[in-house]
N, C-alpha and C positions, 0 to 999 in steps of 0.2 A: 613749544618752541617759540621762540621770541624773535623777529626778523627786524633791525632797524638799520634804514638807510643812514649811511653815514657821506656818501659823496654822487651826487648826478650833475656831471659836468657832460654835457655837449651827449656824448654817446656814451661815455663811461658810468661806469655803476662800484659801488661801494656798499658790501651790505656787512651787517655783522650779525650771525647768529649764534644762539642762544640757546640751548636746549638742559633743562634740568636736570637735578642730581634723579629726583622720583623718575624721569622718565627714561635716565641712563640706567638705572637701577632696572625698571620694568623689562627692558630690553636683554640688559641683565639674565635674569630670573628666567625670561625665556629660552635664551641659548640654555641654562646650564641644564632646563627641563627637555631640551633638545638632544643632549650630550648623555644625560643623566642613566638612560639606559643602554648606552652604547660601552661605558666605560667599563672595564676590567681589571680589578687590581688584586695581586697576592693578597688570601686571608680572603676575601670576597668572591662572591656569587655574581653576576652580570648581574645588575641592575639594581645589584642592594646596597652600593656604597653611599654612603652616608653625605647628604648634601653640602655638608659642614665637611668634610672629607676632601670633596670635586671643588668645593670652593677654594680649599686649602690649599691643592695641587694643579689646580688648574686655571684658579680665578682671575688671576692678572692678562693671561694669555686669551683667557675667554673674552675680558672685556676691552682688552687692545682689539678683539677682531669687530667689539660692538662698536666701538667708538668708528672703524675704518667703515663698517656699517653707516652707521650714522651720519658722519658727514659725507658720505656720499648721498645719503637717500635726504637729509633734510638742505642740502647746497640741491638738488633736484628739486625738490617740495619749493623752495624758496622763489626760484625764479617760475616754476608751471603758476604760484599762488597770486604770484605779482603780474601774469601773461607776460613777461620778456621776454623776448628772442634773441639770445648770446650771438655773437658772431663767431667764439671758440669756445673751447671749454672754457671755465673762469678756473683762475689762480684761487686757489687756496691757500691763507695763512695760517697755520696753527699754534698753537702757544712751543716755545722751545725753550723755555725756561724748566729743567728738569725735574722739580721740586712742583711745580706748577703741573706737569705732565701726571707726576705719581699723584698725587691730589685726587686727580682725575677720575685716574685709571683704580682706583681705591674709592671710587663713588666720595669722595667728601668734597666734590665742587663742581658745581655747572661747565659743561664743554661751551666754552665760546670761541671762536675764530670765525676769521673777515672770510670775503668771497668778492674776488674783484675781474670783471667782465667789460665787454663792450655790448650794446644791441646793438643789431641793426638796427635802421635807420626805415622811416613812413618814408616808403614809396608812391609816391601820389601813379592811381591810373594812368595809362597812354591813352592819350587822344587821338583815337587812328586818324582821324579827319585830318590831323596835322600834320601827317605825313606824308609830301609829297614825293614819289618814287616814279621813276622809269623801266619798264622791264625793255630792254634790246631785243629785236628778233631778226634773226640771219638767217636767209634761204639758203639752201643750198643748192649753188649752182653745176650745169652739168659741165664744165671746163675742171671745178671739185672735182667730182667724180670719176672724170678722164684720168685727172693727174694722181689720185689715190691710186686706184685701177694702175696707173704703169709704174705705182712704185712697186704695187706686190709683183708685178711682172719682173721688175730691175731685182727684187730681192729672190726671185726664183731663179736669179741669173744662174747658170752652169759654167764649167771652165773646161777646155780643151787643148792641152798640150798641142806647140805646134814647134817642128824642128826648124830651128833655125829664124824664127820670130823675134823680131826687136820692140821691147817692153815699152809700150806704150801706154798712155790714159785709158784704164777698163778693164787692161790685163790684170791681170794676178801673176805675181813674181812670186816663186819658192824659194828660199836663200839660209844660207847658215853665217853668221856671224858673231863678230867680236868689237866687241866697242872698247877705246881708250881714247882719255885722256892727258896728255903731258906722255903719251908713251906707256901708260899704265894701266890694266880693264881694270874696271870696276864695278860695282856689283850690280848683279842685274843686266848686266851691259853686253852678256852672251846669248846665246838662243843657236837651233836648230829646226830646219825647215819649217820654218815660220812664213806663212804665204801673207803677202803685200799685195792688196789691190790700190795698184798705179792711180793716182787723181780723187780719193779719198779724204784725204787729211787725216788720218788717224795718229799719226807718227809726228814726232818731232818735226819741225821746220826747215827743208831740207834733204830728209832722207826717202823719202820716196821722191821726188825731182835728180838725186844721183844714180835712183835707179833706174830713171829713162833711157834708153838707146840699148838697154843690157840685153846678151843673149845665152839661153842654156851653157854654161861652163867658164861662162864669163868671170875675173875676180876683179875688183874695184874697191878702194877706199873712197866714201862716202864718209865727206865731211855734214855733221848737222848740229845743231846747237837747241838748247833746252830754254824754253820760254824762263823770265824770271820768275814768274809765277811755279815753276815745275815744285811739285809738292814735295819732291826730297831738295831738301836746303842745298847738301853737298853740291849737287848737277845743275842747282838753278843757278842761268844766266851762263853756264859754260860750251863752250865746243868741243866735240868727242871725233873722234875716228872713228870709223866702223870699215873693218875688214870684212868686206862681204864675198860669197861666192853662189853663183846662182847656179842652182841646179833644173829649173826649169819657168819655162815660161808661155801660160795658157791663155787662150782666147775669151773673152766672155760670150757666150750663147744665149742671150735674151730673150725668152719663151713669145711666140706671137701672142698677143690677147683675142684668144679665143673660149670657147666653150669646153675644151679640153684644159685649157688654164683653169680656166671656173673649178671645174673637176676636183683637179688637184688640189684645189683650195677649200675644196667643201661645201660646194654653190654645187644646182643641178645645172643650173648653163652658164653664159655669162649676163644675163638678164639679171640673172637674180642674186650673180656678183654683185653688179652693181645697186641694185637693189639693197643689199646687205651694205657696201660702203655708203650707201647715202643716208642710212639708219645708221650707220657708226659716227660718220660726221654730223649729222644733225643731232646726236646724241652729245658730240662734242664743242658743239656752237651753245646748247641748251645751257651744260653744265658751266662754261664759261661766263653766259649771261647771270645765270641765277649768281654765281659767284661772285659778280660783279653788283646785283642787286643786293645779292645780300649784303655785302659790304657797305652799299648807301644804307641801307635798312639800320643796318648797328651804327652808322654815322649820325641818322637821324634821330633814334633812340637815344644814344648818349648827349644829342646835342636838348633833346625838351626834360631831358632828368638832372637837374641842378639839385645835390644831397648829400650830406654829410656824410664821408666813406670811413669806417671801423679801421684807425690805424693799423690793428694787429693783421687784416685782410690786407691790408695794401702792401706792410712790409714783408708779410711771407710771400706773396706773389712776387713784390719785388727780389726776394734774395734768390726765390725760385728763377727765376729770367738770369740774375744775374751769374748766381753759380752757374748756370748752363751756359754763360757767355765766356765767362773766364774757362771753363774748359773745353770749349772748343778754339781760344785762343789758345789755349795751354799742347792741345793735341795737333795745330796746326804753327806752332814754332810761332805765334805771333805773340806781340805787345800792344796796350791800348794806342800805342802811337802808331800801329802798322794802320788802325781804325779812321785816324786823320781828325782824332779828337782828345781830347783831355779825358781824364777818369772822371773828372767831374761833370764833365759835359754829357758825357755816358750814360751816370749816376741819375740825370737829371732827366735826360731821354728817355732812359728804362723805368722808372718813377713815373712819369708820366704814361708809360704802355700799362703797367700794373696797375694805376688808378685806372686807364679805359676796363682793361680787362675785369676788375671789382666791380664796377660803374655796370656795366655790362653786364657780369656774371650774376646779381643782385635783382638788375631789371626785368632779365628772361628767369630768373627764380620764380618774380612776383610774379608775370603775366601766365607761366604754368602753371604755378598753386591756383591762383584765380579761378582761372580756365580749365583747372584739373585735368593739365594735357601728363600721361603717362608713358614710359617707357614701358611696353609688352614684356614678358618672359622670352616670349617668340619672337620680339625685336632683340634682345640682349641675345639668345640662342644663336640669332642669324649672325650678330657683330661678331661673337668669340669664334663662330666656326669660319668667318672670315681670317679677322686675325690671325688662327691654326694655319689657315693656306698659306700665308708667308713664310710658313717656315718647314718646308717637306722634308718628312719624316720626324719632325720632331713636335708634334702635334700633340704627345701624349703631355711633353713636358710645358708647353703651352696651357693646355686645360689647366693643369695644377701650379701655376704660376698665379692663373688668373683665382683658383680657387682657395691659397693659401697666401697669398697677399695681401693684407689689408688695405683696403682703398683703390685695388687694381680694376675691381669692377664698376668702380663708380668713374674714372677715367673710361673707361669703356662705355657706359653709359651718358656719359654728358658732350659730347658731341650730337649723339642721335638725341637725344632732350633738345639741345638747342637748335636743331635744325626742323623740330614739330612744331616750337613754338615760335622758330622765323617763319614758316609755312601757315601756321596758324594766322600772325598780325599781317603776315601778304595777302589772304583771303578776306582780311579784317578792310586792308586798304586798298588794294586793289587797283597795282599801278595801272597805267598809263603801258601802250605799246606803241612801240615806234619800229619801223624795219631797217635797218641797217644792212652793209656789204661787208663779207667778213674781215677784210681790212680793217673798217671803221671799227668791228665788234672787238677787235685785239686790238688795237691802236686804245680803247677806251681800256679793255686788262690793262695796257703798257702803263699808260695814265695814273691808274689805279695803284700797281706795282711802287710806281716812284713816289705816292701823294704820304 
């Protein structure tokens, strides 16, 4: 086999290979000794047909499968011999000149066709030392813990019918209605004994404030209007009627916090309630921080790796972002203009996220291989039997999505890869701590959210 570069521009590769008539032939001769005792033909015995025979009937089809052979294992040989590292598979040229094809495939000519790739790109080392990072820490105060503490009390709230009660902020209204517009319902715009708690906001703008002052058997039209944002086009920005009738209206009964709360909730008293909320929210100051560290971390990262990024990586990420932007445009009635930008402006912004995310995706490659940080069996075991819990009862078809997929479990895996080897260069650097008030600690997420 003969490999000679024909083009190395910047990242790009150009090879053209070569492989002989003798060696297309040897390859040849093995299939047909492969085949030779398998074949069966009227007039013959298995195994006795005559080589001159299997050539005759089989030969062209034998050597169309050595050539598919072939350039697949010598375009392999080609790049392991040269140490390259493709960014995709390389494109293959083959001759398509028919006459040139049968040549071929009839052993009277050398297979040559191109083989055209990109490499990556020399990653130079991170210099942890150069990273300077901040980790946040937020205590959790006991005015926290009160206020958790009386939301699970407010969500154990109970209701109690009272005759003759005017609906107030707290209550819960029961009511059957009918909504129209212009004199007309519309869809969706019915229901039956549908309970409303009063001073919520759950509901349009409106319709629980017409239901203040209301009492069991009460009927009222209740005027309310639909934010422009309302996600069905038709209602957004309109006012509806709603014929209502209340059939009853209950008191809310807010559990004391006590020990018997605790109880109910799965605590042995309320000590150890609270105990339990102050590990839930310092579990959720933790993950906020770290998410926030991580975030400088990949800012830092991307900011000391200046290197030539593999077009074919950048545009498949990019077309990856952007198909998923056009249809979520597409599924929510919008246009680039609802965006408050040009397509071109878009174009340019999401171009720029797919170069971070390559840039990125490239640098925590190199610092895992390095550092031979691994994904477990029993860490991928733990992800899918997660994933499965999102979806109850349909766990089975979960498994085999993930198992007949190609490339489902590598998405599965490369979050928990990148979060050993942010874990790994934060051990490496070894921020800084500072303590913060949890204000300050979201007020820096908010930050982060709009940067």
């Amino acid at each position: 086999m003969q490999i000679t570069e024909i083009n190395s521009e910047g990242l790009k590769r150009k090879l053209k290979v070569i492989v002989g008539q003798d060696e297309l032939g040897e390859r040849f001769n093995q299939k047909i000794d492969e085949i030779k005792d398998r074949v069966q033909l009227k007039g013959f015995r298995r195994g006795k047909v005559p080589l001159a025979h299997i050539k005759k009937l089989y030969g062209r089809s034998v050597m169309a499968e050595v050539l598919e052979q072939t350039v697949r294992e010598s375009s392999s040989k080609a790049i392991t011999d040269r140490k390259e590292r493709p960014a995709m598979q390389p494109a293959i040229d083959l001759p398509e000149d028919k006459a040139a094809i049968d040549q071929i495939i009839d052993g009277k000519a050398d297979l040559a066709f191109d083989m055209s790739f990109e490499v990556l790109p020399e990653i130079p080392a991170t210099e942890y030392g150069a990273l300077k990072l901040e980790r946040l820490v937020a205590e959790v105060e006991p005015a926290e813990i009160d206020k958790a503490v009386d939301q699970l009390a407010q969500r154990s709230t109970t209701y109690e019918a009272e005759e003759g009660r005017v609906a107030g902020d707290g209550d819960r209204v029961t009511i059957d209605y009918v909504g129209k517009i212009d004199g007309v319902p519309f869809d969706g715009g019915t229901g039956e004994a549908m309970q409303v708690v009063l001073g919520q906001g759950n509901f349009i703008p409106g319709f629980e404030e017409g239901l203040k002052g209301a009492k069991a058997g009460d009927e009222r039209v209740v005027e309310a209007t639909f934010p422009e944002s309302y996600q069905v086009k038709d209602l957004a920005g309109k006012t509806a009627q709603f014929e209502t009738k209340v059939s009853e209206v209950a008191a809310p009964k807010k559990p004391a916090i006590d020990d018997e709360l605790a109880r109910s909730l799965g605590a042995e008293n309320l000590e150890k309630l609270r105990e339990m909320v102050s590990a839930q929210i310092a579990q959720e100051f933790a993950g906020a921080a770290r998410m926030k560290l991580k975030r400088e971390l990949l800012d830092a990262l991307e900011k000391v790796h200046a290197f030539e990024l593999p077009p074919s990586l950048v545009d498949g990420e990019f077309q990856s972002i952007w198909n998923q932007l056009e249809r979520g445009l597409e599924r929510e009635g919008k246009t680039f203009a609802d965006e408050g930008k040009t397509e071109d402006e878009l174009r340019d912004e999401y171009r720029r996220i797919a170069e971070r995310r390559v840039r990125l995706g490239l640098v925590i490659g190199e610092i895992g291989e390095k550092n031979q940080i691994q994904v477990s069996q029993d860490e991928m075991r733990r992800a899918l039997m997660n994933e499965a819990r999102k979806y109850p009862g349909q766990e089975k078809f979960v498994y085999e999505y993930y198992e007949k997929t190609p490339g489902a479990l590598a998405q599965l895996r490369a979050p928990i890869f990148e979060d050993k080897v942010v874990d790994y260069v934060l051990d490496q650097v070894k921020p800084d701590e500072r303590k913060v008030t949890k204000d300050e600690l979201f007020k820096a997420m908010e930050a982060l959210s709009e940067a």
